[in-house]
Structures are given as C-alpha cells and as structure tokens.
DRENPA-3360 file (N, C-alpha, C; in nm, 2 decimals, always signed):
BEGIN
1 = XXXXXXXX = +19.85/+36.69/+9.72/+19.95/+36.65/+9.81/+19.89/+36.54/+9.90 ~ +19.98/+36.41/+9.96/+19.91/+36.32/+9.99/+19.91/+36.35/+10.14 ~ +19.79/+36.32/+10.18/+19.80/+36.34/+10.29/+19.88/+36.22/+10.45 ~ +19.91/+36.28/+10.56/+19.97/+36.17/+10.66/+19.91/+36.13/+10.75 ~ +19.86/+36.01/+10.70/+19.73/+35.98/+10.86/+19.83/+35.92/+11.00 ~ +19.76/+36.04/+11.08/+19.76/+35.95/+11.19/+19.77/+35.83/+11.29 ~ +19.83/+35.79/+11.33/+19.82/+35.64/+11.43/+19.69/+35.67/+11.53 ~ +19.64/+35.60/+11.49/+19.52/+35.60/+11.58/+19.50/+35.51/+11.65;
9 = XXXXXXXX = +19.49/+35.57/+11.79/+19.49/+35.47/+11.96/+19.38/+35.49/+12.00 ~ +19.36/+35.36/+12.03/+19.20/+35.36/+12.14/+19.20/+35.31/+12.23 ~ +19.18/+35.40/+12.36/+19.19/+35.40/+12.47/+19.03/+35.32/+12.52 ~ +19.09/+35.18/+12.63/+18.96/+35.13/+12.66/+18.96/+35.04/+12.75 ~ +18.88/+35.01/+12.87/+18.86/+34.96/+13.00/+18.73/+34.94/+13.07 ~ +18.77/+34.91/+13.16/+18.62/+34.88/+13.26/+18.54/+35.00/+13.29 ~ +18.45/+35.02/+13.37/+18.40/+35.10/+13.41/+18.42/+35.16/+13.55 ~ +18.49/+35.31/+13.55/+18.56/+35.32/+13.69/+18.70/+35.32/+13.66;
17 = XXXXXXXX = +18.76/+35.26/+13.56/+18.92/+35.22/+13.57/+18.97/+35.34/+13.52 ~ +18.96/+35.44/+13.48/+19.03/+35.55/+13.43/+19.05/+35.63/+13.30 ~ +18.93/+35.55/+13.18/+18.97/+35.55/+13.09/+19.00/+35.73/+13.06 ~ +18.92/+35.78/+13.10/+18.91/+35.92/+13.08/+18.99/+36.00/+13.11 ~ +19.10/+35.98/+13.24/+19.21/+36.04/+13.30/+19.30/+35.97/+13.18 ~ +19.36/+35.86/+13.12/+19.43/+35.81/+13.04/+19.42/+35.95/+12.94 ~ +19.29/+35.95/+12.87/+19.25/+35.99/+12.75/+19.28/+36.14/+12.76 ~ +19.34/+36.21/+12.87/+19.33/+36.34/+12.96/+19.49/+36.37/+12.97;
25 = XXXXXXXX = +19.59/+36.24/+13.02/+19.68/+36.17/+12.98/+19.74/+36.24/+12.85 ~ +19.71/+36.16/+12.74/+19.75/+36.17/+12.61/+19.72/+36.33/+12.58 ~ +19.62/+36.40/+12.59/+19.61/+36.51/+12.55/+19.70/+36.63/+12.65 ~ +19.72/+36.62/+12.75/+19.85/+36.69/+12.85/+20.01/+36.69/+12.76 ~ +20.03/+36.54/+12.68/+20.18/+36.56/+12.59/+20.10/+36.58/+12.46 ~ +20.04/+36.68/+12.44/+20.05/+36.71/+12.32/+19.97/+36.65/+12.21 ~ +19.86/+36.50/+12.25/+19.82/+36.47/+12.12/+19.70/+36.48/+12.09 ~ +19.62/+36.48/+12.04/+19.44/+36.50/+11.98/+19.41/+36.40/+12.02;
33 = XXXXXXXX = +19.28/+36.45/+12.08/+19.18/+36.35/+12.17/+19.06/+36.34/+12.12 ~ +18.95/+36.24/+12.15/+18.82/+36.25/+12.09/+18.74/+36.16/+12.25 ~ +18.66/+36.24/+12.26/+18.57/+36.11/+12.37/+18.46/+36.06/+12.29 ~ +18.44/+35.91/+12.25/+18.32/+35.86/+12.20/+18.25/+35.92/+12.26 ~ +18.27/+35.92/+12.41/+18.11/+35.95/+12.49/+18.05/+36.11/+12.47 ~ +18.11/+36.16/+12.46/+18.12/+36.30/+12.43/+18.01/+36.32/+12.28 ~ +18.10/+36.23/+12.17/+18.01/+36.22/+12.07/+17.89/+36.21/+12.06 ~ +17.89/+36.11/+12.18/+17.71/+36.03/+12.21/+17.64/+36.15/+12.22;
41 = XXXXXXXX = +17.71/+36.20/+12.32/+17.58/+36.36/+12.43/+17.60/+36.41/+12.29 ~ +17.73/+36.45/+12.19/+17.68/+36.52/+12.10/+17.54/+36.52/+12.04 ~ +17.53/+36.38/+11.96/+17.41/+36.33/+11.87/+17.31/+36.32/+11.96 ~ +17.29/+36.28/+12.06/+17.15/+36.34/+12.15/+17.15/+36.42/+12.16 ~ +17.23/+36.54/+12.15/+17.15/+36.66/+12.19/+17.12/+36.73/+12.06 ~ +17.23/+36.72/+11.92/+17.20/+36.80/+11.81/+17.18/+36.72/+11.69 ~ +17.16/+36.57/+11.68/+17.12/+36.54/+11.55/+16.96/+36.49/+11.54 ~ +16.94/+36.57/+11.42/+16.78/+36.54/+11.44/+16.74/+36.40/+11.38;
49 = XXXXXXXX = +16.77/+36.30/+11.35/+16.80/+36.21/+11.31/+16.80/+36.12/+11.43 ~ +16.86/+36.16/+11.47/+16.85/+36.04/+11.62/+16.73/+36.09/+11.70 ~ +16.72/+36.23/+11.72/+16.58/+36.24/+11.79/+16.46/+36.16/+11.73 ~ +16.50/+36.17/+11.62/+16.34/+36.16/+11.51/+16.31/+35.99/+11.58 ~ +16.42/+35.92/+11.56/+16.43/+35.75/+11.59/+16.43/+35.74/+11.71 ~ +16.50/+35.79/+11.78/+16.39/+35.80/+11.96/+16.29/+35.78/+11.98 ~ +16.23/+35.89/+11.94/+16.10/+35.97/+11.96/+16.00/+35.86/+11.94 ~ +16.06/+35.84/+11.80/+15.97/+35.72/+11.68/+15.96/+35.60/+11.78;
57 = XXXXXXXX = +16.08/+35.56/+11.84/+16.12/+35.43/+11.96/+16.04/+35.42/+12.09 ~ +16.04/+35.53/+12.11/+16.03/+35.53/+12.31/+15.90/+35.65/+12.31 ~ +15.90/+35.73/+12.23/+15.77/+35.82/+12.29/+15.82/+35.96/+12.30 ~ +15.72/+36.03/+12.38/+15.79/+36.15/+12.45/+15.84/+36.13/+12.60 ~ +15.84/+35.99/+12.67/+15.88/+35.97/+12.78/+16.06/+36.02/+12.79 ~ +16.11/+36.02/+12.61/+16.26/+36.02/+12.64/+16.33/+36.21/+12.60 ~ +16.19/+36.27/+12.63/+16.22/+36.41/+12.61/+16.23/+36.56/+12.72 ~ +16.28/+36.61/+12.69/+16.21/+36.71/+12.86/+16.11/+36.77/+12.80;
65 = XXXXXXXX = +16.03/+36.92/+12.85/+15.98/+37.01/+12.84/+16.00/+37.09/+12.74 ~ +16.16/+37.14/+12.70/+16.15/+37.17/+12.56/+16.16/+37.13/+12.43 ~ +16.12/+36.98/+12.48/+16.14/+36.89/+12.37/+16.25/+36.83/+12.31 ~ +16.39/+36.86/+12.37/+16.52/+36.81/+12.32/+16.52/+36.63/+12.42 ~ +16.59/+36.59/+12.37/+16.64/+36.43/+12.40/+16.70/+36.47/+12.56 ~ +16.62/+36.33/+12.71/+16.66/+36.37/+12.80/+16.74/+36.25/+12.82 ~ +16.89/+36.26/+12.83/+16.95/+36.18/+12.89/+16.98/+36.03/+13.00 ~ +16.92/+36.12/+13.10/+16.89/+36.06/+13.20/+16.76/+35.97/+13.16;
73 = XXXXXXXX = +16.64/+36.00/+13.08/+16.51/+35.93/+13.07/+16.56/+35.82/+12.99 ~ +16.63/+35.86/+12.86/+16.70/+35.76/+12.82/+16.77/+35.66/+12.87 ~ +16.84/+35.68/+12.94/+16.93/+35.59/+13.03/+16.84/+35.48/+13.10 ~ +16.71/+35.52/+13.15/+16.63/+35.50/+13.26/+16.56/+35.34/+13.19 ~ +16.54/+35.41/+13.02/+16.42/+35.32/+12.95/+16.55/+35.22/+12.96 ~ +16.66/+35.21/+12.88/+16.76/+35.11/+12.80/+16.84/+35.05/+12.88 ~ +16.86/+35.09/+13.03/+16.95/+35.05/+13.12/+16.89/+34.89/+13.17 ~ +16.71/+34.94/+13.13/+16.61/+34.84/+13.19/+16.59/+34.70/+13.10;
81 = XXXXXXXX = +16.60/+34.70/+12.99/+16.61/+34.64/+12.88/+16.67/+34.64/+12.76 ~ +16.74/+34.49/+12.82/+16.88/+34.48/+12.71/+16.81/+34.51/+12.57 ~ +16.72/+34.47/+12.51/+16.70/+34.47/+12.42/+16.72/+34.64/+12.38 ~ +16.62/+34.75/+12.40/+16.60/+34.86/+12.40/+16.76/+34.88/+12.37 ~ +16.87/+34.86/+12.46/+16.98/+34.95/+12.46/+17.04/+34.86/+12.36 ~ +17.07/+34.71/+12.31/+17.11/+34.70/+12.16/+17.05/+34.77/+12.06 ~ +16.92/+34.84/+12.06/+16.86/+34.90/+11.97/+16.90/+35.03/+11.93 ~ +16.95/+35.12/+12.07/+16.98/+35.25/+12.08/+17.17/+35.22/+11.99;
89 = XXXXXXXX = +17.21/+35.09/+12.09/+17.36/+35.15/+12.02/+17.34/+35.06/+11.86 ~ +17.27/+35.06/+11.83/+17.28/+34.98/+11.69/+17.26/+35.14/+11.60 ~ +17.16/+35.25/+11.66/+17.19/+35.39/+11.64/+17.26/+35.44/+11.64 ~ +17.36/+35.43/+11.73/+17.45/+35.53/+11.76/+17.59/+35.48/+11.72 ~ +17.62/+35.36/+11.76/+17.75/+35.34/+11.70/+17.80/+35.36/+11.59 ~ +17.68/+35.31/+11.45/+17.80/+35.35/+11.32/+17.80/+35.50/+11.31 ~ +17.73/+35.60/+11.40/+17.71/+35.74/+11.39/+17.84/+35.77/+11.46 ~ +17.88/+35.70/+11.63/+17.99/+35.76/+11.63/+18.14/+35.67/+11.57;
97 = XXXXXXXX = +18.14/+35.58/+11.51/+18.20/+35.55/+11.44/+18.28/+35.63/+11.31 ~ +18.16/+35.68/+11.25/+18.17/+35.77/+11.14/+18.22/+35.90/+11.14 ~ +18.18/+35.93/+11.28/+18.24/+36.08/+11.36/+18.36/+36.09/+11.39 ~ +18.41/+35.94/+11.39/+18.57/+35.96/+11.49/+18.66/+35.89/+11.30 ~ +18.58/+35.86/+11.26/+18.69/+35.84/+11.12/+18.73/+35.97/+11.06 ~ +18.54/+36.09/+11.03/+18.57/+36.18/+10.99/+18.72/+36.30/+11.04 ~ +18.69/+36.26/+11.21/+18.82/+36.38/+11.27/+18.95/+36.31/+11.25 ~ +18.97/+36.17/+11.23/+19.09/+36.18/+11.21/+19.10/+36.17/+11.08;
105 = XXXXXXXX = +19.04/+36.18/+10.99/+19.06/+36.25/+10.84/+19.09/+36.36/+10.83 ~ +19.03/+36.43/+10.92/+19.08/+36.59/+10.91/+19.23/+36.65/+11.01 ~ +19.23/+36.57/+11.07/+19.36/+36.56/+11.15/+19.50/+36.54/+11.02 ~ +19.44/+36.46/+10.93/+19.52/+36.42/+10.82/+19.54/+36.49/+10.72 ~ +19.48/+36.58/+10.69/+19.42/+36.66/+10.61/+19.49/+36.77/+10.66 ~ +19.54/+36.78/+10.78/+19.64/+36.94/+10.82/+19.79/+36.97/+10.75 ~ +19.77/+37.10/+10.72/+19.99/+37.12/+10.70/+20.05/+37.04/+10.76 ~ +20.01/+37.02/+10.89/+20.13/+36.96/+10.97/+20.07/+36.86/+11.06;
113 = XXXXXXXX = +20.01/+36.71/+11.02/+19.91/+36.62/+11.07/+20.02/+36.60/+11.20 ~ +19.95/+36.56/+11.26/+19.98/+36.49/+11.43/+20.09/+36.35/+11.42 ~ +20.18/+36.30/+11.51/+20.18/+36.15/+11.44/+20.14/+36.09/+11.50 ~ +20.05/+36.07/+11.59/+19.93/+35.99/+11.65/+19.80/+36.10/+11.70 ~ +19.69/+36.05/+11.73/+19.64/+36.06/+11.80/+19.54/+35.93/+11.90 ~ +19.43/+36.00/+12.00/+19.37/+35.90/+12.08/+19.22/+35.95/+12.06 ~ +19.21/+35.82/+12.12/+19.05/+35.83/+12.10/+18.99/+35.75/+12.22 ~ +18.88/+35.81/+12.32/+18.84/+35.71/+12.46/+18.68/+35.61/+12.39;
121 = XXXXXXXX = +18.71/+35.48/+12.38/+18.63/+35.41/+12.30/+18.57/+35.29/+12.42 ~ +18.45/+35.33/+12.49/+18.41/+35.22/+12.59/+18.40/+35.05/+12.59 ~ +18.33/+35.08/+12.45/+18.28/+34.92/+12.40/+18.35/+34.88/+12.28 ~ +18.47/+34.88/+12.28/+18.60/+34.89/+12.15/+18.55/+34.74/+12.13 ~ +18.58/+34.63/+12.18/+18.57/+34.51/+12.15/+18.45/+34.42/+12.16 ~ +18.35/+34.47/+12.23/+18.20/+34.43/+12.24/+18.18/+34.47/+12.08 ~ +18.20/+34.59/+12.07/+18.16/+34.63/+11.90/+18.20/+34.58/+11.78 ~ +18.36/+34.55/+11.79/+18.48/+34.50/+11.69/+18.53/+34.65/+11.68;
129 = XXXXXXXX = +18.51/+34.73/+11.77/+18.57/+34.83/+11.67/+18.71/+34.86/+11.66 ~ +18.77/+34.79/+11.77/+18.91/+34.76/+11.76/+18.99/+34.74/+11.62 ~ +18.89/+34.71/+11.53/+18.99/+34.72/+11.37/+19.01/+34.84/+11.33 ~ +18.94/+34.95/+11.36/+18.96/+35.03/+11.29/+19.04/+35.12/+11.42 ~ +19.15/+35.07/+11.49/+19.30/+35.17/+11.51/+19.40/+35.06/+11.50 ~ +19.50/+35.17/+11.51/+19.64/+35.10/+11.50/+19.73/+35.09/+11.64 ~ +19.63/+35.07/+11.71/+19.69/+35.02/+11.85/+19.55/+35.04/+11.94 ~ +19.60/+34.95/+12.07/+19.49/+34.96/+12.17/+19.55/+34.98/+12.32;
137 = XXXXXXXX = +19.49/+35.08/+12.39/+19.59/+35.09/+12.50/+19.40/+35.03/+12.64 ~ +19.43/+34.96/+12.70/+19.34/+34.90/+12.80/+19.38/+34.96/+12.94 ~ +19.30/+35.02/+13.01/+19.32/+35.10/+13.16/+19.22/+35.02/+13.23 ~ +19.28/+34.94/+13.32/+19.20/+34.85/+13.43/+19.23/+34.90/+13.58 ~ +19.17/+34.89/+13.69/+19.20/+34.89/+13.83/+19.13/+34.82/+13.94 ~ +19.15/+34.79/+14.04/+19.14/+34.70/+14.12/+18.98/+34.69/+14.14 ~ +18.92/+34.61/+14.15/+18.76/+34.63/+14.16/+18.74/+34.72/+14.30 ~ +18.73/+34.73/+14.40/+18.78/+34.85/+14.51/+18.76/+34.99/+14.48;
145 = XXXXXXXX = +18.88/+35.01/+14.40/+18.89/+35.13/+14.31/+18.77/+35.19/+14.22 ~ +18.80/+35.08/+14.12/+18.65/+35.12/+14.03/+18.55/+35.14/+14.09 ~ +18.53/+35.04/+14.19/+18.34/+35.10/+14.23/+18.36/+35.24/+14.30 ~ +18.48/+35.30/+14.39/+18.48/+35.40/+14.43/+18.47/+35.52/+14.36 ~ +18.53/+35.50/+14.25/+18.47/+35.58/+14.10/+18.39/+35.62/+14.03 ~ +18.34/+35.50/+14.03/+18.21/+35.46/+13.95/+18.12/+35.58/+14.00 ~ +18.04/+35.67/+13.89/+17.92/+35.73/+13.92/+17.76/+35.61/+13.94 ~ +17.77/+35.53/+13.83/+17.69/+35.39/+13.83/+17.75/+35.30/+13.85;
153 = XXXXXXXX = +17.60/+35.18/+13.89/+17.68/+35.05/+13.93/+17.77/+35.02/+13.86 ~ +17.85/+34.92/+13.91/+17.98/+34.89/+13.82/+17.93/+34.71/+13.78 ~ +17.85/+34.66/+13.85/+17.78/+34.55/+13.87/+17.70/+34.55/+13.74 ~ +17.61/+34.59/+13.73/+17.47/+34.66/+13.62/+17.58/+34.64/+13.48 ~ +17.65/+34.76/+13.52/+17.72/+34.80/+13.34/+17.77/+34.71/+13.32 ~ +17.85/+34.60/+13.42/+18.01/+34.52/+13.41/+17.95/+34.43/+13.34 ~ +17.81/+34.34/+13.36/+17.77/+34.23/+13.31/+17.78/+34.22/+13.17 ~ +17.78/+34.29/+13.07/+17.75/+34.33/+12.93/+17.89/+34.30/+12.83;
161 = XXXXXXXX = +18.00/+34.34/+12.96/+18.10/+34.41/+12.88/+18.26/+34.28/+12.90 ~ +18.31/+34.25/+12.81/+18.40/+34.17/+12.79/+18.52/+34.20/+12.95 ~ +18.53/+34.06/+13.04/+18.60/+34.12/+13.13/+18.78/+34.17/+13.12 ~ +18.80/+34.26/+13.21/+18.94/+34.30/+13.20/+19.05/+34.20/+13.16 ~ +19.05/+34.12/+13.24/+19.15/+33.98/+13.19/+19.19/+33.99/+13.02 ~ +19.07/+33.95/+12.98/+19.04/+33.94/+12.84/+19.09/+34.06/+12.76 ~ +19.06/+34.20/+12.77/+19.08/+34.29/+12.71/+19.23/+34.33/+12.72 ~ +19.28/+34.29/+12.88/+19.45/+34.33/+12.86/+19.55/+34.18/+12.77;
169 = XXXXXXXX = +19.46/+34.07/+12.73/+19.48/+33.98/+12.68/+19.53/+34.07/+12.49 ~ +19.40/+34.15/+12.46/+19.40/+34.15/+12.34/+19.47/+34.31/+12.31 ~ +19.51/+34.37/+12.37/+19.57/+34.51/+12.40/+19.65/+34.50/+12.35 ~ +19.74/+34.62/+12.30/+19.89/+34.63/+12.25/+19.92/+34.72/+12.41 ~ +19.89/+34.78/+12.47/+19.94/+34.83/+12.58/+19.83/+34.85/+12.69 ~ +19.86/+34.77/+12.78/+19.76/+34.79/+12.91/+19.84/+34.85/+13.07 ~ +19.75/+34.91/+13.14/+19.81/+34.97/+13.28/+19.68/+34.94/+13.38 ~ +19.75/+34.93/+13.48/+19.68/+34.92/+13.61/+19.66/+35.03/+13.65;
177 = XXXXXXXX = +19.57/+35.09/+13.65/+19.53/+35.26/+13.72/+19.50/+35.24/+13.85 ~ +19.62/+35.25/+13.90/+19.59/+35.24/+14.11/+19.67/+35.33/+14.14 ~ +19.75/+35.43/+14.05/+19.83/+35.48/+14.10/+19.82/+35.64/+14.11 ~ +19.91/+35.69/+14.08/+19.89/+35.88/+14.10/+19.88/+35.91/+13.93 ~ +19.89/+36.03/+13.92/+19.86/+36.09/+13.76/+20.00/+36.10/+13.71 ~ +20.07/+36.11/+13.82/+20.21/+36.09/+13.77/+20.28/+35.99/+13.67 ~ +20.20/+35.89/+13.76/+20.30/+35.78/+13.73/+20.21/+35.73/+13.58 ~ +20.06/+35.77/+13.59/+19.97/+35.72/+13.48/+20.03/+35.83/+13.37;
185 = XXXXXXXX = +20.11/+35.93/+13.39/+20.15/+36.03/+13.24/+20.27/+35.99/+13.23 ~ +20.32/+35.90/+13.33/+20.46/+35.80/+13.23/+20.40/+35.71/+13.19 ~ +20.36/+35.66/+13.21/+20.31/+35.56/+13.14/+20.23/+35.53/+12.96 ~ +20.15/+35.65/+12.98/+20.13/+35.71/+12.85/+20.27/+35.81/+12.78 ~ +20.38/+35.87/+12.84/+20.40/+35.89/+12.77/+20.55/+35.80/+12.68 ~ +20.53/+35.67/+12.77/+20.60/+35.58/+12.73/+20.53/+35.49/+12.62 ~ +20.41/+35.49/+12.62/+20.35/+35.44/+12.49/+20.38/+35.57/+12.37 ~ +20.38/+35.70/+12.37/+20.35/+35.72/+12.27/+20.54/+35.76/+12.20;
193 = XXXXXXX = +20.62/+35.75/+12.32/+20.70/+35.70/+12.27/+20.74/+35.57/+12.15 ~ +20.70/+35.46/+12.19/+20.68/+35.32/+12.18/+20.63/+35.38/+12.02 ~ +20.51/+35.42/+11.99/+20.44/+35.42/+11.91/+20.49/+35.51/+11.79 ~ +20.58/+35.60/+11.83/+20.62/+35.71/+11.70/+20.76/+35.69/+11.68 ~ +20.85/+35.61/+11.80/+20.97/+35.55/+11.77/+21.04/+35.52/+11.61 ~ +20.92/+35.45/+11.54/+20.95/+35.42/+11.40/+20.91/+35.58/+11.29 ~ +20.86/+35.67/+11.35/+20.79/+35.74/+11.25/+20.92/+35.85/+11.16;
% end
C-alpha cells in the first residue's frame, strides 16, 4: 500500500526570535514536531559514533567524569573556533539530517499519516537544507526582543548566520514574534490552513 508523505515545514529564524514557541505552536493544533536541536543533545549524548569522533577531535577536555560527551565543554571549545565548530556540524548535520528524513518516513508509513508536519531547523539555509521541505515558515523579532531572550549572545551566534531580512526574503511564510501566543497560534494556524487547503 503506498504510502502518504507528509508536507514537511521547517520552522526557522534568528536567535531569540521564537523559533521554538512557533514549533510549540504547530504541535498545540495537532501536528508532529521534531526539534533539530533536540536531535543534536540526542547524538551527544547516545551515539557512540559521535563520541568516538569527539573524543578522537578534542580529547577528554569534551567529557565529564563519567565519561559521556559534556555539552557545555563542547560548546566552550567550537564557540572559540570557527574552524572546530564547521568541523563538529560537518558531524552532525548529515546525522541530523538523516534523523529527521527517517521520522518523517515513519510518519508516512502510519494507517493514518498526518497531512503535514514541522520540524524547528536553526541553520536551514546556512546548510541548504531548505530543499529538503515543502515549505519554510521564518520567525523573526525585533532585536530588543531577541537579546532579551537570548540565553547566549545574540551578537557571537548572529555573526555566522544569514540575516533575517534575507531569510523572510526566501520563506514561503514569515511572522514577526513581538506579540502574545495568541496571536503567534493564529498565525500558525493560518499557515497550516494555507498549506492543507489543497490536500
């Protein structure tokens, strides 16, 4: 029996702008969610594969005491050195790449497949990974905002990363997140309107 793939959205913005309340958003009306970042902490913490290439990279400086992958140390080495951190996501991206194809394969694979789902994807267009969905929704907010947000600099990360202008340039749906959760779950749920309209 053939299977019905899902519309797959990827949710993606600056740092600070909301992407995760968006992505929080979509899963409130009902649709399957995935956090890239989620993925990441996954494979640092359980694939031995990425430990092994760490380890192999950086030492034991990037480990704690019982020897699992420390987050934070990592962050500490690659935040410092662009180079180091193109190395790490040259790691990890086709891994979470491959992670977020596999779930919505399996999404597709159900009696009763979804007719969209989301996915929160930080570096969609720094990566190209924007080819692989069938829409792009961009969450930006006033710089103000975001740094009040922000757990890290917004300065540090922002430099790296294609500016908002640009990204609501290449979007099929962008929002300004300045507002309440209200008005951010019309908004989404006016996209996934938008998006299943034809289904």
């Amino acid at each position: 029996m053939p299977t019905r793939r899902p519309i797959a959205v990827a949710i993606t913005g600056g740092i600070g702008a909301g992407k995760s309340e968006a992505l929080h958003a979509f899963a409130r009306h009902g649709v399957p969610t995935l956090s890239s970042d989620d993925t990441v902490h996954r494979l640092l913490r359980d694939d031995p594969d990425v430990r092994r290439a760490l380890v192999e990279r950086f030492g034991d400086r990037v480990t704690d005491d019982s020897g699992r992958l420390d987050r934070s140390a990592i962050a500490t080495v690659v935040f410092a050195d662009r180079e180091e951190l193109d190395w790490l996501e040259s790691v990890l991206h086709p891994r979470v790449a491959q992670e977020s194809s596999a779930w919505i394969d399996s999404l597709a694979a159900l009696d009763d497949p979804p007719d969209l789902c989301a996915i929160e994807v930080p570096l969609l267009f720094e990566t190209g990974a924007d080819a692989r969905f069938d829409a792009v929704v961009v969450v930006t907010a006033p710089e103000a905002i975001r740094r009040a947000r922000a757990r890290t600099s917004v300065d540090d990360r922002s430099r790296r990363l294609l500016p908002d202008e640009e990204k609501m340039k290449r979007a099929d749906f962008g929002y300004v997140n300045d507002g309440t959760l209200a008005e951010l779950d019309r908004f989404v749920s006016g996209v996934i309107g938008k998006l299943t309209a034809s289904e």
